[in-house]
N, C-alpha and C positions, 0 to 999 in steps of 0.2 A: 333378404328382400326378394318378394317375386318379381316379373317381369310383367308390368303392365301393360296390356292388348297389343296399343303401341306406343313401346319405352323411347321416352325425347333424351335420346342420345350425345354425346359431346367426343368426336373419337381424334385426338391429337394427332399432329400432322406427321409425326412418321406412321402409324399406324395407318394413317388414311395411304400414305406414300407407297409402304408395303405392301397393300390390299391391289393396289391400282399398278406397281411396275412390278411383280413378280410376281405374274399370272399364273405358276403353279405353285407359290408359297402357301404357306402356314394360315396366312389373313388372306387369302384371294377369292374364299369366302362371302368374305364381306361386300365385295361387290354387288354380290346377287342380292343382299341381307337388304342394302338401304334402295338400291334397286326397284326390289317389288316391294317396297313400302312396309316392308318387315319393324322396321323402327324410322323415326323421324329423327332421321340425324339433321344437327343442328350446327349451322356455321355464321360466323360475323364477320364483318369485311378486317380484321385482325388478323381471324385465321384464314380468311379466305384469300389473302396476300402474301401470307409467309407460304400455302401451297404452293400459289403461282412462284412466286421467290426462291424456293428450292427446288421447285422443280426446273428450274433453269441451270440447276448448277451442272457445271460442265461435266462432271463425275458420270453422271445421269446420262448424256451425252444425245438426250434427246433433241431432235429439230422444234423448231416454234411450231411446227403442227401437230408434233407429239404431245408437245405441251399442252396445248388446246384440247386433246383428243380425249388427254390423261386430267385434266378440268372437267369436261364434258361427261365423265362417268363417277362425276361426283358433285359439281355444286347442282346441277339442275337436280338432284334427288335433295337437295338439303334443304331446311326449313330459316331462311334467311333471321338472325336475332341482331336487334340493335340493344347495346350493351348499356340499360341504363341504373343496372345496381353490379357496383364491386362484390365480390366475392369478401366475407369477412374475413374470411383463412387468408391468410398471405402466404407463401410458395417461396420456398428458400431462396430461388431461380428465378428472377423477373422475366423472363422471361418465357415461362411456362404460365403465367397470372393469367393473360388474355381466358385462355380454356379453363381457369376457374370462374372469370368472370362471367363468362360465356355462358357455362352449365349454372350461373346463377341466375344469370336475366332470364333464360332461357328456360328457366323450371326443369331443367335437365334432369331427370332419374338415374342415369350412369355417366360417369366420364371415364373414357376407354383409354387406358397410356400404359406404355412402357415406359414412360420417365419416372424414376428412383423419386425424385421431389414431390414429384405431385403423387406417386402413392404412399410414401408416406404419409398423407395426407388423409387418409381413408380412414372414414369414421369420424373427421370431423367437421364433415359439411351436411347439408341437406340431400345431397346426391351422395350414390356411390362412387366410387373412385375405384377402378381393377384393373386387371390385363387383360388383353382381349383375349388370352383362355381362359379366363375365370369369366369373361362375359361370353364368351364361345359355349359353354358348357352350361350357363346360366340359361341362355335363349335355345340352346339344342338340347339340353340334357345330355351331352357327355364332352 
């Protein structure tokens, strides 16, 4: 599948986490990516409350303006979807359904995850399903 002009993206919440709190990781990338409007990434108030909800975990060990900060370099880039068709595929992990849903309503072209469940899943939606080096490599060519 190529990458269209601008691909409507679905990138699961640790991926977005990783991109956003280890500014010299692997995904930190991706901040510039949805940023300058490179793809339309896509979020629902689903997944846009499981960010806020982890990112408060104590682990994290960020203040409430951290939190806000680490919000602020991701939902105002996002293209807001209200989820009104289920995904047909069901997700071993109910919990990971929301982002199938999501890149269903959403007309999604990629859904971006390191969760084992949901790629397994690839290849049998109307989006693609990868890791974000397989979509890293996809949208940069290497």
């Amino acid at each position: 599948m190529s990458v269209p002009a601008k691909a409507r993206v679905v990138f699961d919440t640790n991926v977005v986490l990783s991109a956003l709190l280890f500014t010299y990781g692997r995904l930190s990338w991706l901040v510039g990516h949805w940023q300058a409007g490179n793809c339309a990434a896509l979020a629902s108030r689903a997944t846009a409350e499981e960010l806020a909800r982890i990112l408060a975990y104590s682990k994290f060990r960020l203040t409430g303006e951290e939190q806000l900060e680490a919000l602020a370099k991701y939902l105002p880039f996002c293209e807001a979807v209200e989820i009104t068709r289920s995904c047909p595929i069901l997700c071993r992990d109910p919990k990971d359904q929301p982002f199938l849903d999501l890149a269903q309503s959403g007309r999604a072209d990629f859904l971006v995850t390191g969760y084992n469940d949901l790629l397994a899943l690839a290849g049998q939606t109307d989006f693609a399903i990868e890791t974000p080096e397989a979509y890293r490599h996809r949208v940069k060519g290497r």
